[in-house]
Biopython code that builds the backbone (N, CA, C, O; Angstrom):
import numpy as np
from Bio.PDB.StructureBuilder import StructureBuilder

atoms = [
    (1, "UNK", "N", (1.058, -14.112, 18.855)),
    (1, "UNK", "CA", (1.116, -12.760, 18.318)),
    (1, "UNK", "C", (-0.301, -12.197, 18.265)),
    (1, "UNK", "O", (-1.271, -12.869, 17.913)),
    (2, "UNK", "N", (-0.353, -10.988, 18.617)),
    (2, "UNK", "CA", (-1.861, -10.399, 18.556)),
    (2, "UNK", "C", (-2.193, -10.103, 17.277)),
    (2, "UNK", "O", (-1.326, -9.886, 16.430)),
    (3, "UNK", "N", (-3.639, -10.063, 16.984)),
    (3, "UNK", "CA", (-4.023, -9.831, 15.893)),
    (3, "UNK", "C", (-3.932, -8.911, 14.636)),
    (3, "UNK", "O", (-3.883, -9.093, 13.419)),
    (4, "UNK", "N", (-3.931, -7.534, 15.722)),
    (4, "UNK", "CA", (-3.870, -6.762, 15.235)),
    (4, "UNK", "C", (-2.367, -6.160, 14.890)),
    (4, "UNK", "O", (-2.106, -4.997, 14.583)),
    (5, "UNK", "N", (-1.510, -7.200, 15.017)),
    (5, "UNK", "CA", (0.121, -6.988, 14.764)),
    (5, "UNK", "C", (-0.341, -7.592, 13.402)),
    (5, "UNK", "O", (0.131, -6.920, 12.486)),
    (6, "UNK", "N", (-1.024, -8.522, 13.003)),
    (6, "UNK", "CA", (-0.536, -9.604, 11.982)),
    (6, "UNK", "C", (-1.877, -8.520, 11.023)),
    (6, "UNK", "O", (-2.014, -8.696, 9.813)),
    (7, "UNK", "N", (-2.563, -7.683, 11.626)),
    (7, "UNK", "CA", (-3.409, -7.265, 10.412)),
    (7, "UNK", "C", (-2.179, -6.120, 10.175)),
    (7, "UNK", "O", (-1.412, -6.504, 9.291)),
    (8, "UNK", "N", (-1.782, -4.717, 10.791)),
    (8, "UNK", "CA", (-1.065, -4.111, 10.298)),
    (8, "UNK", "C", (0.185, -4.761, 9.200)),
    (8, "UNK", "O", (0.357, -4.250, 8.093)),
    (9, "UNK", "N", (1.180, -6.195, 9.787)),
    (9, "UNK", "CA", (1.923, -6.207, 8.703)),
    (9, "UNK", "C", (1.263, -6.987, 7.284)),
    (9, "UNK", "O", (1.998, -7.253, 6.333)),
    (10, "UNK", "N", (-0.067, -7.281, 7.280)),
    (10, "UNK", "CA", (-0.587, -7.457, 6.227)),
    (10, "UNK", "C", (-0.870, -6.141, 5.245)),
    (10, "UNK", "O", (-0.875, -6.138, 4.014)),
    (11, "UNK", "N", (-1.094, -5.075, 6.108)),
    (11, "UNK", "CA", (-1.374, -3.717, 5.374)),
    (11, "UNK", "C", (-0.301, -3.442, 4.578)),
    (11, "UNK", "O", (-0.309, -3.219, 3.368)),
    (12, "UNK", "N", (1.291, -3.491, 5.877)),
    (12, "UNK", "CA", (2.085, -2.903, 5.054)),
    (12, "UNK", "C", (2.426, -3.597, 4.022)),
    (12, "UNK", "O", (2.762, -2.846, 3.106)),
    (13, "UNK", "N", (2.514, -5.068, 3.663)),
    (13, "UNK", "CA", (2.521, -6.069, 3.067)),
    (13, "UNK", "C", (1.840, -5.671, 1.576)),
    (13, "UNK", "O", (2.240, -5.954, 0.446)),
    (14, "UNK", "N", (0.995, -5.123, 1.885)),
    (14, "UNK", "CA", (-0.251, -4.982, 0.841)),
    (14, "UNK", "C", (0.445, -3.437, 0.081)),
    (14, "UNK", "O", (0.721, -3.290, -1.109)),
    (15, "UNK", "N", (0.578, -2.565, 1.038)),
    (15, "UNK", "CA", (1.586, -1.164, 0.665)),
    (15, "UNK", "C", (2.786, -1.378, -0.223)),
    (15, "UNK", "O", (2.968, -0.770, -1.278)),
    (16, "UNK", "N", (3.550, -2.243, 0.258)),
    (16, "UNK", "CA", (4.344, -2.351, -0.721)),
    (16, "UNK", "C", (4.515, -2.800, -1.928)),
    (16, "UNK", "O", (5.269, -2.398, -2.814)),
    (17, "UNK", "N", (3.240, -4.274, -1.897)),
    (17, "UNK", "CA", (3.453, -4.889, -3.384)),
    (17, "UNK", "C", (2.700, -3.919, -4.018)),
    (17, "UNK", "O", (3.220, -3.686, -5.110)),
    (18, "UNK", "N", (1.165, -2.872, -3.732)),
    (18, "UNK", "CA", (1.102, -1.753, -4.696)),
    (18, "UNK", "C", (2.326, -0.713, -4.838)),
    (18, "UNK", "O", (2.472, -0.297, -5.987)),
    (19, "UNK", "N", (3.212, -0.228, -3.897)),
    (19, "UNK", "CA", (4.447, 0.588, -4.608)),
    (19, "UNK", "C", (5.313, -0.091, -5.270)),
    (19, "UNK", "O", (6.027, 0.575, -6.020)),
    (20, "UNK", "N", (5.522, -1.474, -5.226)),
    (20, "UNK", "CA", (6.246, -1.932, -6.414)),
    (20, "UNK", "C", (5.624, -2.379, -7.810)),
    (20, "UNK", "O", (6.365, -2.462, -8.790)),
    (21, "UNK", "N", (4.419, -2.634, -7.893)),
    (21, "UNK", "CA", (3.931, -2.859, -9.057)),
    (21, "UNK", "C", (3.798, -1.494, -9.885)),
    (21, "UNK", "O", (3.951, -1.491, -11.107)),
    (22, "UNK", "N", (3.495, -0.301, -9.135)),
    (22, "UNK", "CA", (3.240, 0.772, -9.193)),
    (22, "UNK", "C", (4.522, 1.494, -10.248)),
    (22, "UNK", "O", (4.310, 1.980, -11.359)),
    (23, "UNK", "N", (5.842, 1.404, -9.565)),
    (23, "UNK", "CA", (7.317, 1.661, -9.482)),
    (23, "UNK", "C", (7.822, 0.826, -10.739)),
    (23, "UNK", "O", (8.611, 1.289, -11.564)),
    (24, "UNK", "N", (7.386, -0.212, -10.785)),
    (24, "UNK", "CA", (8.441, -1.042, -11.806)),
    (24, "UNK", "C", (6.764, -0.871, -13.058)),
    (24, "UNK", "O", (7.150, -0.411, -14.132)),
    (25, "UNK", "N", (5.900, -1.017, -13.062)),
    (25, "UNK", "CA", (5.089, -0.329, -14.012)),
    (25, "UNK", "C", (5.527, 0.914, -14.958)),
    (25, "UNK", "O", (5.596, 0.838, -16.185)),
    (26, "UNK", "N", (5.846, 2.215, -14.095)),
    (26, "UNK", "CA", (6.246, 3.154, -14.262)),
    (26, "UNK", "C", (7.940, 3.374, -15.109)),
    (26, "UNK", "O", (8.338, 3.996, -16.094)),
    (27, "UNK", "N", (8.467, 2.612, -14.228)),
    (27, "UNK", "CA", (9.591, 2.046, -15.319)),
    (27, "UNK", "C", (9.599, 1.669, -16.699)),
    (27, "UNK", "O", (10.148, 2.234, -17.644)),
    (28, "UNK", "N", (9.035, 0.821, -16.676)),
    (28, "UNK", "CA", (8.695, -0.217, -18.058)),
    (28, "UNK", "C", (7.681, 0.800, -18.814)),
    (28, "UNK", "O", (8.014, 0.754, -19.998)),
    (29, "UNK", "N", (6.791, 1.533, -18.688)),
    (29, "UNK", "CA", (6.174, 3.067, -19.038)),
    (29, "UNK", "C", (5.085, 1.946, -20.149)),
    (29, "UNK", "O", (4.924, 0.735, -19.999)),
    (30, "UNK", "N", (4.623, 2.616, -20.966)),
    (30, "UNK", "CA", (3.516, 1.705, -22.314)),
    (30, "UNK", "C", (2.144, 1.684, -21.696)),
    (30, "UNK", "O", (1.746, 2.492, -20.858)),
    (31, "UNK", "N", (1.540, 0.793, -22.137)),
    (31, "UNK", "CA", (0.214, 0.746, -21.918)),
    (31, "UNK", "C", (-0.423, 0.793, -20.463)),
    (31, "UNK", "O", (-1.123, 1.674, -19.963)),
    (32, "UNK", "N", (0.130, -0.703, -19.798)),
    (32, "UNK", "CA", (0.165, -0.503, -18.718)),
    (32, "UNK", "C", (0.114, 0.465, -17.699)),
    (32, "UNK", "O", (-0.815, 0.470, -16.891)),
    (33, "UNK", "N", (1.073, 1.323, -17.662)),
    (33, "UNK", "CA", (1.804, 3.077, -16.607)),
    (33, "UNK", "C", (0.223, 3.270, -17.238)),
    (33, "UNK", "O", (-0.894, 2.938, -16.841)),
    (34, "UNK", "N", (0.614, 3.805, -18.132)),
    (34, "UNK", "CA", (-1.004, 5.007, -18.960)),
    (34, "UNK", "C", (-2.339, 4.104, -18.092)),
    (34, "UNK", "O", (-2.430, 4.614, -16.976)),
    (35, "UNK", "N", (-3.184, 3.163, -18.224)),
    (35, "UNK", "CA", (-4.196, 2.452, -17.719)),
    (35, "UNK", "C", (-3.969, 2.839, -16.272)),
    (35, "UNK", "O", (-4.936, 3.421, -15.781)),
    (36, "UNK", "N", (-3.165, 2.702, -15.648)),
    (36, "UNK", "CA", (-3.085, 1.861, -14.229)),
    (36, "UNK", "C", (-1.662, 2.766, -13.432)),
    (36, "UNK", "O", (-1.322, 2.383, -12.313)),
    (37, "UNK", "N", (-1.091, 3.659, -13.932)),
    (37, "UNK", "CA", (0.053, 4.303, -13.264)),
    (37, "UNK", "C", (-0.687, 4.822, -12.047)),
    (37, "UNK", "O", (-0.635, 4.294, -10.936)),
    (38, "UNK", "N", (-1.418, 5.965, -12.379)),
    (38, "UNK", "CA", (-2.228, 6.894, -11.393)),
    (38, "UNK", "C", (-3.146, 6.131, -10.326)),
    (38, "UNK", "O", (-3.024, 6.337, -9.118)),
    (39, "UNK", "N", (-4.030, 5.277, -10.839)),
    (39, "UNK", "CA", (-5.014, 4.311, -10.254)),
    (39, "UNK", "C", (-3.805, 3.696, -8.653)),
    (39, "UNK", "O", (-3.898, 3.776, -7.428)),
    (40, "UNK", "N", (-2.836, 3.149, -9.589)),
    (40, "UNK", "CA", (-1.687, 2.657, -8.434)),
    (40, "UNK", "C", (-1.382, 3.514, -7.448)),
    (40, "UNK", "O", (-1.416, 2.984, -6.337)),
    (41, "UNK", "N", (-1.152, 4.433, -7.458)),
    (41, "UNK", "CA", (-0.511, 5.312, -6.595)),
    (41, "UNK", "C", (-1.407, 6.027, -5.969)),
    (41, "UNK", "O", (-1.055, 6.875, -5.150)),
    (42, "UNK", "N", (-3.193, 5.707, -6.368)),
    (42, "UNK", "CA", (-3.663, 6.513, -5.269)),
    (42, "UNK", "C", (-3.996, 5.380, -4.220)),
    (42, "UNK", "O", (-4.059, 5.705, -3.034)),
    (43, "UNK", "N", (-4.229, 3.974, -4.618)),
    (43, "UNK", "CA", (-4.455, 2.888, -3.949)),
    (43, "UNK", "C", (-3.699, 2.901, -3.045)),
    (43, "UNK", "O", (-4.294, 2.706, -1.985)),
    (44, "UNK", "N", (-1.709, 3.160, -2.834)),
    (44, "UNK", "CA", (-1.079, 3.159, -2.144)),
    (44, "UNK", "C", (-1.262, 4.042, -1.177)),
    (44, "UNK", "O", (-1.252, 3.760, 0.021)),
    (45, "UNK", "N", (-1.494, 5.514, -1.802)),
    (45, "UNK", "CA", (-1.621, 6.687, -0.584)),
    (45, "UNK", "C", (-2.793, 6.368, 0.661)),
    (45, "UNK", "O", (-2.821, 6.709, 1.844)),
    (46, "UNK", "N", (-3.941, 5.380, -0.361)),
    (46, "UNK", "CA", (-5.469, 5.016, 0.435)),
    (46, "UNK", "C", (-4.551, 3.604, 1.580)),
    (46, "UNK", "O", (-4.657, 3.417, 2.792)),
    (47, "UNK", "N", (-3.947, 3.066, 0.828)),
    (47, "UNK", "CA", (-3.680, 1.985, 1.507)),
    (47, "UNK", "C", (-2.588, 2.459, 2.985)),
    (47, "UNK", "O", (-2.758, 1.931, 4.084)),
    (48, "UNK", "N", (-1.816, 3.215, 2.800)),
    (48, "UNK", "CA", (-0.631, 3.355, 3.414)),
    (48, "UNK", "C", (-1.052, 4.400, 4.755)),
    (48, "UNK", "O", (-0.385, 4.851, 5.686)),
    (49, "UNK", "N", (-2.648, 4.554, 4.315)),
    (49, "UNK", "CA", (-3.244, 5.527, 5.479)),
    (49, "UNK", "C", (-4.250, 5.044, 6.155)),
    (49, "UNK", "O", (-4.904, 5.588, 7.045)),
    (50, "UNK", "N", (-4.348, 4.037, 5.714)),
    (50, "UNK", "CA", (-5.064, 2.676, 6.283)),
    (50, "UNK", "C", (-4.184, 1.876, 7.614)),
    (50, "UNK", "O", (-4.582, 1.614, 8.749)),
    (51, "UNK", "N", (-2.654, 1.583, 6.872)),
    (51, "UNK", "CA", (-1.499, 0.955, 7.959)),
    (51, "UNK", "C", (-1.503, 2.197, 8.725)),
    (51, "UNK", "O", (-1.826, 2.078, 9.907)),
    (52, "UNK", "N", (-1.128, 3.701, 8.178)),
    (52, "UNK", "CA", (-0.483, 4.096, 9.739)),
    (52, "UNK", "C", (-1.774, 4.177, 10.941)),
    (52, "UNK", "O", (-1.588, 3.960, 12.139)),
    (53, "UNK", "N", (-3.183, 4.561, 10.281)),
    (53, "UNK", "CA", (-4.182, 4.333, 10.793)),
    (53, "UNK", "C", (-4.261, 4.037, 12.191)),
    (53, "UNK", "O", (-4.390, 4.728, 13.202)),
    (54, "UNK", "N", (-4.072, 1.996, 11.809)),
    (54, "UNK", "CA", (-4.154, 1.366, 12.477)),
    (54, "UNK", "C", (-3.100, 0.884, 13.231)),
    (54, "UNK", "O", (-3.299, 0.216, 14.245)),
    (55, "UNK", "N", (-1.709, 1.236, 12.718)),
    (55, "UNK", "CA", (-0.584, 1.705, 13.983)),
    (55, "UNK", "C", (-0.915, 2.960, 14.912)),
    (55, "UNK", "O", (-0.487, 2.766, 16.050)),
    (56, "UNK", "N", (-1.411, 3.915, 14.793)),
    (56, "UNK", "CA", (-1.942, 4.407, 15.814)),
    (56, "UNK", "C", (-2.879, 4.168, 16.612)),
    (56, "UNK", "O", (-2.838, 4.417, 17.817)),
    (57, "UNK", "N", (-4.169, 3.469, 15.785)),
    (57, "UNK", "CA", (-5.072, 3.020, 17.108)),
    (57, "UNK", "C", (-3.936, 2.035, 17.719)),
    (57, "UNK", "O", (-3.798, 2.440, 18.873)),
    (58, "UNK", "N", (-3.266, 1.204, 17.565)),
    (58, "UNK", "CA", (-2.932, 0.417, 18.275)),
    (58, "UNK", "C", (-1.839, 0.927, 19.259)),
    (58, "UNK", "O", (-1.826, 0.226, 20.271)),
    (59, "UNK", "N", (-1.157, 1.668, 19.276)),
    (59, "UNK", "CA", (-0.560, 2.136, 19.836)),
    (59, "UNK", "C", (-1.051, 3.462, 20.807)),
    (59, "UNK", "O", (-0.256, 4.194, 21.397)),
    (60, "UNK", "N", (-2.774, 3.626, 20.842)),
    (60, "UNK", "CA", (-3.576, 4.460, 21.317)),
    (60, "UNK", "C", (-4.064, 3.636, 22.520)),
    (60, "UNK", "O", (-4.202, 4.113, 23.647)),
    (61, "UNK", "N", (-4.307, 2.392, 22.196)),
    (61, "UNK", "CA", (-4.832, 1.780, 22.592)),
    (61, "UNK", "C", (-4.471, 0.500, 23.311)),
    (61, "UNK", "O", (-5.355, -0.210, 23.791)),
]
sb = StructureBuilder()
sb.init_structure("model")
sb.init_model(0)
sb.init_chain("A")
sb.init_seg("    ")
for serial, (resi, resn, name, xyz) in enumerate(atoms, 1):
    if name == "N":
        sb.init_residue(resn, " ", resi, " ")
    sb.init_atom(name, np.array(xyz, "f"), 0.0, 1.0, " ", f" {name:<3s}", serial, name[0])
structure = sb.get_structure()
């Protein structure tokens, strides 16, 4: 498998466990959400534009 297959599904890998920590945080609401709700969800938007990123170079390329 090429490399850069196994770095993208590490990204998305990485995308999702921040939208679920993010998601079930937000659920459960308290200290946690308040500290770290927002922080989460911009990590994901940074992260998730990172994967498609690099699905396009790769698919550019």
């Amino acid at each position: 498998m090429d490399w850069r297959i196994i770095l993208i599904i590490i990204s998305l890998l990485v995308v999702l466990a921040i939208l679920f920590t993010g998601v079930i945080g937000m659920a459960k609401g308290g200290e946690f959400n308040e500290k770290y709700g927002n922080k989460l969800m911009v990590a994901r938007v940074v992260s998730q534009f990172v994967a498609v990123l690099m699905i396009g170079l790769l698919m550019f390329s």
